[in-house]
PATI-553981 format. One record per atom (N, C-alpha, C): residue number from 1; residue in one letter; atom name; x, y, z. Coordinates in steps of 0.2 Angstrom, whole numbers. Layout:
BEGIN
{NUM,"a","CA",{X,Y,Z}} ...
//
This chain:
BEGIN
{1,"x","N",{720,211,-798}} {1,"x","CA",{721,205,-803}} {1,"x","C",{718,207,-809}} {2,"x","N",{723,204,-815}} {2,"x","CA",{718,207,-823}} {2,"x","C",{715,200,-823}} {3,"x","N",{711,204,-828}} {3,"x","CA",{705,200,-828}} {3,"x","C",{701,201,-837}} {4,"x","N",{705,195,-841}} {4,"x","CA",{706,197,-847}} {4,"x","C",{698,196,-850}} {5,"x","N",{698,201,-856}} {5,"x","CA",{691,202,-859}} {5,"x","C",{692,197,-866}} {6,"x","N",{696,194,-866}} {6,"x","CA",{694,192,-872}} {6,"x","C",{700,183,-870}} {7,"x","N",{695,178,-874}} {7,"x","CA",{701,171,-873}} {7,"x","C",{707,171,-873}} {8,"x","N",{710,175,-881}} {8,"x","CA",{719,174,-882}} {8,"x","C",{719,178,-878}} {9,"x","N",{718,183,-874}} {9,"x","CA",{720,186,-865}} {9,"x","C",{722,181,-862}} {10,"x","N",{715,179,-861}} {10,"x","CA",{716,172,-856}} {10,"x","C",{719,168,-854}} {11,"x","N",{720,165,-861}} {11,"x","CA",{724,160,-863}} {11,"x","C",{732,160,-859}} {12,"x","N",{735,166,-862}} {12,"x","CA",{739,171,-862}} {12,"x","C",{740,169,-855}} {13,"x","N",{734,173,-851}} {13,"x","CA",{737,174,-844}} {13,"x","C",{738,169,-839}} {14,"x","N",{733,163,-841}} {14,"x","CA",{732,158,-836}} {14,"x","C",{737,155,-838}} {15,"x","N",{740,156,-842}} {15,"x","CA",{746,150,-844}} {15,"x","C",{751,154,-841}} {16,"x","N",{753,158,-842}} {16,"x","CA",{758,161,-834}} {16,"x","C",{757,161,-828}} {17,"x","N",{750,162,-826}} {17,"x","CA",{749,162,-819}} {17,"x","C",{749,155,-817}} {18,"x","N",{749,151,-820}} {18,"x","CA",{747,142,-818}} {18,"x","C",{758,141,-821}} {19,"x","N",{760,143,-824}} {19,"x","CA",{767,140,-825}} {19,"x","C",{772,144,-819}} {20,"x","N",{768,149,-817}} {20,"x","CA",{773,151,-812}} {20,"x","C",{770,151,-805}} {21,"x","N",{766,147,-804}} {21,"x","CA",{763,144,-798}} {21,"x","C",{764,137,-798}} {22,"x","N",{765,135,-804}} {22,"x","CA",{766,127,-802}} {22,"x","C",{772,124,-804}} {23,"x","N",{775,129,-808}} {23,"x","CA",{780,126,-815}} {23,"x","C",{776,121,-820}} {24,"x","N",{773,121,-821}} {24,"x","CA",{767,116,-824}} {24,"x","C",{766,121,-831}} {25,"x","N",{762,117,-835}} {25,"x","CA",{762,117,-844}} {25,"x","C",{754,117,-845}} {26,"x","N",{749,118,-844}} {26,"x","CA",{743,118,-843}} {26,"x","C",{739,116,-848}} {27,"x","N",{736,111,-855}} {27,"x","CA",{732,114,-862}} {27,"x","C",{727,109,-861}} {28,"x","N",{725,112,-864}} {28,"x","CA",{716,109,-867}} {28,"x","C",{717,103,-871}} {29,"x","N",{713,100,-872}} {29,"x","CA",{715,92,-877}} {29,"x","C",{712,95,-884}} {30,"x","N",{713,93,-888}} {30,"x","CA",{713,95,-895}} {30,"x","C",{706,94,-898}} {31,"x","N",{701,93,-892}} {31,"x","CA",{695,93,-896}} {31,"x","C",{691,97,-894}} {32,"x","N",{693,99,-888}} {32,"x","CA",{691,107,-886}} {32,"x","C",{694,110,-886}} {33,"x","N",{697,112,-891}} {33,"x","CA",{702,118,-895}} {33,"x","C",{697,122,-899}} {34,"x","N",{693,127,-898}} {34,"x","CA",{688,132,-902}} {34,"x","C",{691,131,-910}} {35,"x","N",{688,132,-916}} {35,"x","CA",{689,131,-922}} {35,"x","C",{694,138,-923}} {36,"x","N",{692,145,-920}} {36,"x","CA",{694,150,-921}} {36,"x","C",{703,151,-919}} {37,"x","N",{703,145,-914}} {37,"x","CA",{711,144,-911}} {37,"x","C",{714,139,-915}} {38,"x","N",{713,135,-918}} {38,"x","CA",{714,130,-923}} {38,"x","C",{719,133,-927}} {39,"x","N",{717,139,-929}} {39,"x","CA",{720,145,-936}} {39,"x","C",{727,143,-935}} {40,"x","N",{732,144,-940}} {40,"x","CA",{740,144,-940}} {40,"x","C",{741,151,-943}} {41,"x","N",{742,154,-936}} {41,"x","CA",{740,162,-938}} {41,"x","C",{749,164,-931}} {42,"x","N",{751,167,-932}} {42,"x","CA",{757,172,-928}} {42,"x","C",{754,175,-922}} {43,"x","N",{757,176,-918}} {43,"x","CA",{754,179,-913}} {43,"x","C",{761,182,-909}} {44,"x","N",{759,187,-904}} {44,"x","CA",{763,192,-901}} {44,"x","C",{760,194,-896}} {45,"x","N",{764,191,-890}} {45,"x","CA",{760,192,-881}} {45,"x","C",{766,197,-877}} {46,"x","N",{762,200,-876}} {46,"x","CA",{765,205,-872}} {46,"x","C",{763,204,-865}} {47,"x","N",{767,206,-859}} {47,"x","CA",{766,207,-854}} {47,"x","C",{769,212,-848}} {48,"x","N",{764,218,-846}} {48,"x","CA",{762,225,-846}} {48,"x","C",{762,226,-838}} {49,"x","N",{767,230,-834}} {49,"x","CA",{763,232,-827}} {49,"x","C",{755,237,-826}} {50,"x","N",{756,237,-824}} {50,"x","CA",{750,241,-821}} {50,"x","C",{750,249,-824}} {51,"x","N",{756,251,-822}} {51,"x","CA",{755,258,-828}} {51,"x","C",{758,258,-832}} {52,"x","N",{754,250,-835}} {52,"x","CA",{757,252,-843}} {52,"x","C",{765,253,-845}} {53,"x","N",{768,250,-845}} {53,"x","CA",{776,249,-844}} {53,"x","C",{776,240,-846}} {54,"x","N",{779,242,-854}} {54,"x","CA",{781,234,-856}} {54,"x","C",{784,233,-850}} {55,"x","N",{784,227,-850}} {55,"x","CA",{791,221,-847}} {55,"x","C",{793,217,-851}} {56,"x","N",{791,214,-855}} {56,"x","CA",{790,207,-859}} {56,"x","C",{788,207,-866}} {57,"x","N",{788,205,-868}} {57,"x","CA",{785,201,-874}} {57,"x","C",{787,195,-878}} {58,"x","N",{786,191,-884}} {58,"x","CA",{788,186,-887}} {58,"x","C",{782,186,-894}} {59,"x","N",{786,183,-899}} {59,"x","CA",{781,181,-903}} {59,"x","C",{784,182,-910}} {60,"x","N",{782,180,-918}} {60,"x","CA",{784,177,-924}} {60,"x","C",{778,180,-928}} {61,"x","N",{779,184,-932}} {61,"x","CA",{774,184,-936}} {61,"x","C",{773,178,-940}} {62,"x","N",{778,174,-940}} {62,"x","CA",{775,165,-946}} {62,"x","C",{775,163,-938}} {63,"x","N",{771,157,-938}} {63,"x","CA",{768,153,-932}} {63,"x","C",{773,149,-932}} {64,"x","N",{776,147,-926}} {64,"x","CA",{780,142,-926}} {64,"x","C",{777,134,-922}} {65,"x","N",{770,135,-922}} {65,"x","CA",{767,129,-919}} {65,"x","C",{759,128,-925}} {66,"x","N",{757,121,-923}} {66,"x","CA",{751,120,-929}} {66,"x","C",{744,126,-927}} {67,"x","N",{745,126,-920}} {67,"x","CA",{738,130,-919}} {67,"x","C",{740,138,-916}} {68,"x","N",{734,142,-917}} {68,"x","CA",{736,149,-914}} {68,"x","C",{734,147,-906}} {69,"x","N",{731,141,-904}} {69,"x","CA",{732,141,-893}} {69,"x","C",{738,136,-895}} {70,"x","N",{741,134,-895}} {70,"x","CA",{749,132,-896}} {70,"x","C",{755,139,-898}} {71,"x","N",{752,144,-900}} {71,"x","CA",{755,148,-901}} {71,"x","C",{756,155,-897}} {72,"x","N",{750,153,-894}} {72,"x","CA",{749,158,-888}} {72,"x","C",{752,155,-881}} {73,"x","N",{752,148,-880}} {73,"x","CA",{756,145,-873}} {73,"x","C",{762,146,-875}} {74,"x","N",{764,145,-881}} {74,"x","CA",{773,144,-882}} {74,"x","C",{775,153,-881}} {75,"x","N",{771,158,-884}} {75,"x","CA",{774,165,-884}} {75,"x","C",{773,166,-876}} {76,"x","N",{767,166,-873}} {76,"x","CA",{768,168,-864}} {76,"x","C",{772,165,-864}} {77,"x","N",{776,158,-863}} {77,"x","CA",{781,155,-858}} {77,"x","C",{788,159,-862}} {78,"x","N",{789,161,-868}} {78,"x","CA",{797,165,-869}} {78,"x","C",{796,169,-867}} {79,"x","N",{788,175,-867}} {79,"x","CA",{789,180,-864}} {79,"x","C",{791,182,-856}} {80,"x","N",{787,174,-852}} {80,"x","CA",{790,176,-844}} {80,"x","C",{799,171,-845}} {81,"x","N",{800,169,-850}} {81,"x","CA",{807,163,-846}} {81,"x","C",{812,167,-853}} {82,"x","N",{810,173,-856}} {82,"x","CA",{817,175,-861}} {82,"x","C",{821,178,-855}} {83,"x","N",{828,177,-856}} {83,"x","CA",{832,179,-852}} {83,"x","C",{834,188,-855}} {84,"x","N",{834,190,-859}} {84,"x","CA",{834,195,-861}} {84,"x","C",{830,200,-858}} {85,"x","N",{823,199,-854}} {85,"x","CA",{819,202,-853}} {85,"x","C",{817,201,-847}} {86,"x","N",{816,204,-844}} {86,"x","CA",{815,206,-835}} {86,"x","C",{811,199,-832}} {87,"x","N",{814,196,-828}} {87,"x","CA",{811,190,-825}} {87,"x","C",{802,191,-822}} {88,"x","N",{800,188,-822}} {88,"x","CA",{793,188,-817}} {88,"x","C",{794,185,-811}} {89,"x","N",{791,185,-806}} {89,"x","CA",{792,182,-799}} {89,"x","C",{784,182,-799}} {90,"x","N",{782,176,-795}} {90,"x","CA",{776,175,-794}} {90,"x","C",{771,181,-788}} {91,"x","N",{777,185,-787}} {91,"x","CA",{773,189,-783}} {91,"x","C",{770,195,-785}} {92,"x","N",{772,197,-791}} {92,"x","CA",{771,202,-797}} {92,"x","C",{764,200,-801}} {93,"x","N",{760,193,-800}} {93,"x","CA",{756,189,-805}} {93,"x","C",{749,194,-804}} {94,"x","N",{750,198,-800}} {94,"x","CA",{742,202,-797}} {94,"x","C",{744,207,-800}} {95,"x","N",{749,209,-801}} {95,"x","CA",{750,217,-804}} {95,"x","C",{754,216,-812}} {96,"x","N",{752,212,-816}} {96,"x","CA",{752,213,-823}} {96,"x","C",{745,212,-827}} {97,"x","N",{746,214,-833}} {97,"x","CA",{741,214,-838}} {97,"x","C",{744,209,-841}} {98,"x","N",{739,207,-849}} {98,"x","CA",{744,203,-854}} {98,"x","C",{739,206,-861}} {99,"x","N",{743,206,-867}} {99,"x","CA",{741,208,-871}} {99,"x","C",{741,203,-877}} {100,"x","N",{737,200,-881}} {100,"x","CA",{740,197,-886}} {100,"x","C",{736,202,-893}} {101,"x","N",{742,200,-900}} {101,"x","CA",{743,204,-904}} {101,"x","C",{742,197,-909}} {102,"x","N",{737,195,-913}} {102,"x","CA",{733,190,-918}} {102,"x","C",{738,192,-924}} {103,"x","N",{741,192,-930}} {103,"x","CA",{744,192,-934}} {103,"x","C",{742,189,-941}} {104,"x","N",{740,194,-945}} {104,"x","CA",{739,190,-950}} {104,"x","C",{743,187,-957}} {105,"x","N",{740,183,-959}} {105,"x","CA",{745,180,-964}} {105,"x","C",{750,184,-969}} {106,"x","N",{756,186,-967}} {106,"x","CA",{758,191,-972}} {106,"x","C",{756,190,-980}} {107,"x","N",{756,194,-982}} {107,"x","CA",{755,195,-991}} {107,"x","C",{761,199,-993}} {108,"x","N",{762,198,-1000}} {108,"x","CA",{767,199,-1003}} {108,"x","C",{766,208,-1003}} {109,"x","N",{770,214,-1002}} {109,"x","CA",{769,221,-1004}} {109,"x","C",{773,224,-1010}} {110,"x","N",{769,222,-1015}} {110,"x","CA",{772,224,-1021}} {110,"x","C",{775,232,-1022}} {111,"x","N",{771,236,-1020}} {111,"x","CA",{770,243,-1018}} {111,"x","C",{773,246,-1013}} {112,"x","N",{778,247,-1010}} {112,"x","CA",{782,251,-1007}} {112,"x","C",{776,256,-1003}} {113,"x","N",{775,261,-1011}} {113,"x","CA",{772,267,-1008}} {113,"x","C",{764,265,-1005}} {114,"x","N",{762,259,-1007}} {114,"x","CA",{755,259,-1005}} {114,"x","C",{753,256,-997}} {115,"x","N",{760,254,-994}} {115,"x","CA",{760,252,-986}} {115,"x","C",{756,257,-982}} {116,"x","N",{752,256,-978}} {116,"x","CA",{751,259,-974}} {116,"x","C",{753,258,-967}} {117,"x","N",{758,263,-966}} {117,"x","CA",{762,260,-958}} {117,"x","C",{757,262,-950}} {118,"x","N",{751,264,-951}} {118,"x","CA",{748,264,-945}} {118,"x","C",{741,256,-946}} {119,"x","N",{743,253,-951}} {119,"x","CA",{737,249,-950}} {119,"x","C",{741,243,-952}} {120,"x","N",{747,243,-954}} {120,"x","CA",{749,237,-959}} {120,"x","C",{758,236,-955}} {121,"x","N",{758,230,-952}} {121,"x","CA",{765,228,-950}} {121,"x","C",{769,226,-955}} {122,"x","N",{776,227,-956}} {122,"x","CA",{780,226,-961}} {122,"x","C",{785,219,-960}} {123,"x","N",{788,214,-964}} {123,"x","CA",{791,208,-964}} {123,"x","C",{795,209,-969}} {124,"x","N",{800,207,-968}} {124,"x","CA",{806,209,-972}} {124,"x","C",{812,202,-972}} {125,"x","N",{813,199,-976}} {125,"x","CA",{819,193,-978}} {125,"x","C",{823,195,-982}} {126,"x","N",{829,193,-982}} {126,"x","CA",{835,195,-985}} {126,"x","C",{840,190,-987}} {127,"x","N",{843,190,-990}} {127,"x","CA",{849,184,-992}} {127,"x","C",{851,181,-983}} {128,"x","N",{854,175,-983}} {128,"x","CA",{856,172,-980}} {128,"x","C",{851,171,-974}} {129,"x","N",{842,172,-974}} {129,"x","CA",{838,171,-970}} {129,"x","C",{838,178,-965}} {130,"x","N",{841,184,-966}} {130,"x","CA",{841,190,-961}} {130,"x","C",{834,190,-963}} {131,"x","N",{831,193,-955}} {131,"x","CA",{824,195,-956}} {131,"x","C",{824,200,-950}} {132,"x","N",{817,203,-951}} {132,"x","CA",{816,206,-947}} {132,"x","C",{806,210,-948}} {133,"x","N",{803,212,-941}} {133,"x","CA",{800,213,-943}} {133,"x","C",{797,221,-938}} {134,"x","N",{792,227,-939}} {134,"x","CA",{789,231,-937}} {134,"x","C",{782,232,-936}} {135,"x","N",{780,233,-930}} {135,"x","CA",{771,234,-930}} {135,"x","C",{770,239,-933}} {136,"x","N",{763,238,-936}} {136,"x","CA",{760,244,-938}} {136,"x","C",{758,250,-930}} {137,"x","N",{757,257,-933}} {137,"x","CA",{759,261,-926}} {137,"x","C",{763,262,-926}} {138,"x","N",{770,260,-926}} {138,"x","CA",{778,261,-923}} {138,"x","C",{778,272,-925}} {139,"x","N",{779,271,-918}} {139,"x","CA",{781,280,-917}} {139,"x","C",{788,281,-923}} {140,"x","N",{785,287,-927}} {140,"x","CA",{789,291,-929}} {140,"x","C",{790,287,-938}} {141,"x","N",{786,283,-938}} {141,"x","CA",{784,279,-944}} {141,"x","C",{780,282,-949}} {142,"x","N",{778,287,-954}} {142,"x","CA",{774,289,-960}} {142,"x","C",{772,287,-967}} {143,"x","N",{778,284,-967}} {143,"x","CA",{777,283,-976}} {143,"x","C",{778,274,-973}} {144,"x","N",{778,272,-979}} {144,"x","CA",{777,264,-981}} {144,"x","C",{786,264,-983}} {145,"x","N",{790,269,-984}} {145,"x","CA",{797,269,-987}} {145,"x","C",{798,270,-981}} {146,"x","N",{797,273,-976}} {146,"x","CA",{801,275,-969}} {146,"x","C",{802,269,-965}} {147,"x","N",{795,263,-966}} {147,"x","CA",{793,256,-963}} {147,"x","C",{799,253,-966}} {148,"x","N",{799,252,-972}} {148,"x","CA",{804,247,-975}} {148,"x","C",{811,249,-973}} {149,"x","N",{812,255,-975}} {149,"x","CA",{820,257,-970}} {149,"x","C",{822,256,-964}} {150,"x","N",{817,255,-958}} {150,"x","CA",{818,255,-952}} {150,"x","C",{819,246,-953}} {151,"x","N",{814,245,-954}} {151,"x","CA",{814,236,-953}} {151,"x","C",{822,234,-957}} {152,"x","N",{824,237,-963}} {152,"x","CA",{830,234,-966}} {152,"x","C",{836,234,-962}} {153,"x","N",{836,240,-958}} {153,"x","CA",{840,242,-954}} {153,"x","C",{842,238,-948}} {154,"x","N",{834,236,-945}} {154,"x","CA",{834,231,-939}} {154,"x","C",{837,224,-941}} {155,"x","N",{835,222,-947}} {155,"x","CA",{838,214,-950}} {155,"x","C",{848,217,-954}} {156,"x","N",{848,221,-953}} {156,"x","CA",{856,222,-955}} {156,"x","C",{857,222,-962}} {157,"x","N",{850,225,-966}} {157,"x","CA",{850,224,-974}} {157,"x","C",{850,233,-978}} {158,"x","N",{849,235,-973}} {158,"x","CA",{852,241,-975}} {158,"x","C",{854,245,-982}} {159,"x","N",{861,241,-984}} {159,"x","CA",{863,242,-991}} {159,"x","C",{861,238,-995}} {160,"x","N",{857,234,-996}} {160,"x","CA",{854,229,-1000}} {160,"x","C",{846,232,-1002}} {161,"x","N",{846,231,-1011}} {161,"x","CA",{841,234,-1014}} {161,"x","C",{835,231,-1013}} {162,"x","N",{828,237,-1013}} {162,"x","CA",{823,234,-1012}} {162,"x","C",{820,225,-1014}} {163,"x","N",{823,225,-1023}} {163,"x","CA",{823,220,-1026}} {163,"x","C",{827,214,-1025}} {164,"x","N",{829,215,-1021}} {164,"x","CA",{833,208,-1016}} {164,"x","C",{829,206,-1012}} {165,"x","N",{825,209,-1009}} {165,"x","CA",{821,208,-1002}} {165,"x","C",{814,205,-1005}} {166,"x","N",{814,200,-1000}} {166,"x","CA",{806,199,-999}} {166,"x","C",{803,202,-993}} {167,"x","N",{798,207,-995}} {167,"x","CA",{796,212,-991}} {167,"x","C",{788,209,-991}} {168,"x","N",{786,209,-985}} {168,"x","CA",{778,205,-984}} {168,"x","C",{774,212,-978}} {169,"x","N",{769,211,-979}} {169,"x","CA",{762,216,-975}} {169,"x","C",{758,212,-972}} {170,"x","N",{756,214,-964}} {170,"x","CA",{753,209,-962}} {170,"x","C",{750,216,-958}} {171,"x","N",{743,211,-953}} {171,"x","CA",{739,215,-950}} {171,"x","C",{739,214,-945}} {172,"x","N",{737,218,-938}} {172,"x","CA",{738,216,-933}} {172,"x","C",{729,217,-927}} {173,"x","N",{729,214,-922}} {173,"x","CA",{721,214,-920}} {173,"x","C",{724,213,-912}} {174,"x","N",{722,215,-909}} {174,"x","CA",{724,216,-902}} {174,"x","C",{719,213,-899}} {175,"x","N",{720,209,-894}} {175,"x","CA",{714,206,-889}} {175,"x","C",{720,206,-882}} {176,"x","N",{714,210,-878}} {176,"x","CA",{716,212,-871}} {176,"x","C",{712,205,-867}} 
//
């Protein structure tokens, strides 16, 4: 069974293994919410077999809930209930990991060339709300101009000049 080293793991995982043993919704009442969970930060939960083998994930670089522990119960439950993505069955609950991915507040990237695609995720908006977004690390990613053309690509803005886009830089922190 994993056994996470850090709370947004935890968080992360007890909220799966208690939704999909009970069907149930599990939270803490709002005043034992640590100040550090409080934040209105994005997050991204991943959930991983055994040898390391996505299965899942879910998550928003802008937070779609007031808190980052509301943010991390909402992303485990699309990550096990997206239909896109390989279902979980409770008998699988011993043989996954979870990863959650902290996000920070994007900033505007004036700079193009000054991204750094191994430390800095890339965010990308475009006319009519297209968006999309990239992690920092992404295989096969060098330049800060190779980030922004993948991620255009992904949001279908491809032919649309830099200068149309709002393009944003965020960080990312992992907690197992």
């Amino acid at each position: 069974m994993f056994h996470p080293k850090t709370q947004y793991a935890k968080i992360a995982f007890d909220t799966i293994l208690f939704y999909k043993t009970t069907g149930q919704i599990r939270k803490l009442e709002e005043n034992k919410i640590t100040p550090d969970l409080k934040l209105n930060l994005g997050c991204i939960v991943y959930i991983y077999d055994l040898n390391n083998t996505l299965i899942s994930y879910f998550g928003n670089v802008y937070p779609q809930k007031p808190f980052l522990y509301e943010e991390i119960i909402s992303n485990a439950l699309e990550a096990i209930e997206n239909k896109d993505k390989q279902k979980l069955s409770e008998k699988v609950m011993d043989s996954i990991k979870v990863f959650v991915d902290v996000l920070s507040l994007p900033q505007r990237a004036d700079q193009i060339n000054e991204l750094k695609p191994q430390k800095q995720g890339v965010f990308i908006k475009g006319p009519n709300n297209k968006s999309a977004f990239v992690l920092p690390g992404t295989k096969g990613i060098k330049t800060g101009a190779e980030q922004v053309d993948f991620v255009k690509n992904l949001a279908d803005l491809i032919d649309k000049d830099n200068t149309e886009l709002e393009i944003m830089s965020f960080r990312v922190t992992r907690y197992d």
